[in-house]
C-alpha positions, 0 to 999 in steps of 0.5 A: 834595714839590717842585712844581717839577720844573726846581728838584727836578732842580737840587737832586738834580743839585747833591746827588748831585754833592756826595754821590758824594765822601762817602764817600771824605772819610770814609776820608780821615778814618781816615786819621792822615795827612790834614790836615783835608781829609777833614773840610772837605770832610764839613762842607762837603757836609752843610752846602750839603745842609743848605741846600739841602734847607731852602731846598726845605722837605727837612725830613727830609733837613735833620735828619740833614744838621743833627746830621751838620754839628754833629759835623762841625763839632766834628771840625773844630776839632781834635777826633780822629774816635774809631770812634763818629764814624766810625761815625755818620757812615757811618751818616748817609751811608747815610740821606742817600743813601736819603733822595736816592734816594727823592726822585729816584724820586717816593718819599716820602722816609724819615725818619732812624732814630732809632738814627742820630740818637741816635748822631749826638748822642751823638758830639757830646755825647761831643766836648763832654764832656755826657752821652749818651743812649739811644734810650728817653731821646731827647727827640722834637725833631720833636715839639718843632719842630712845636709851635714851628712851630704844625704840628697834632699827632695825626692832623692829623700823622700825615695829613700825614707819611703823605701825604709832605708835607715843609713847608708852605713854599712852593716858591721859584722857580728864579731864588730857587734858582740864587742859593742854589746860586750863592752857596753855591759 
């Protein structure tokens, strides 16, 4: 968690203004008349969020935020958003806002479904023509992630997820953290 409490109410402040404009961009995007502003302005979001949060160690938020940019960002270079896109992103949406509500609460944030990761990666998958998977064929990228990082597995691990801890960066001043915002925008 956040130690700094000017930094964590600029962040949720930051957020909840760009997250309050996501799901409308997302019914812009079924919308066949939209001119690629609806799906600017969903890779914009996830990717500033995406920032942000890994700039204050936000762990959790940064790996949906992560995968959401991703097919974003597919969806921006020409591909049509198919249902399935529609769908995990609407799911994505749902898990961002949890996950901000939490953070805004004192609570520990939640880590994104699998389901809704899995689905995530499949639609970038099917927007690259690769092969998809299922939950049960998921690789564990958290895992995979904490061992590129030196972060104990095991219990150490699990103590230190049930204790909410999202990183053990160091939480950055709020100078450090206006100059991100700012050049952000």
């Amino acid at each position: 968690m956040i130690d700094d409490p000017e930094l964590l109410e600029d962040f949720l402040t930051e957020a909840g203004e760009l997250t309050v404009g996501l799901g409308p961009a997302l019914m812009e995007l079924t919308n066949p008349d939209d001119d690629g502003h609806a799906i600017n302005a969903l890779f914009r979001t996830f990717h500033t969020l995406k920032g942000s949060a890994g700039f204050l160690g936000l762990d959790r938020i940064v790996s949906v935020c992560h995968v959401s940019e991703d097919l974003c960002s597919l969806l921006r270079n020409g591909e049509d958003a198919r249902p399935e896109d529609i769908d995990a992103l609407s799911a994505a949406i749902d898990v961002v806002e949890e996950q901000m509500a939490c953070l805004q609460h004192g609570d520990e944030i939640p880590v994104a479904p699998e389901n809704v990761l899995v689905a995530l990666r499949n639609c970038v998958a099917a927007e690259r023509g690769e092969a998809v998977a299922t939950v049960e064929e998921e690789v564990d990228f958290e895992a995979i992630l904490d061992a590129a990082h030196g972060v104990a597995s095991g219990a150490q691990n699990e103590a230190s997820a049930g204790s909410g801890a999202e990183s053990a960066a160091p939480d950055p001043d709020a100078d450090e953290f206006e100059a991100l915002l700012d050049a952000m925008h």
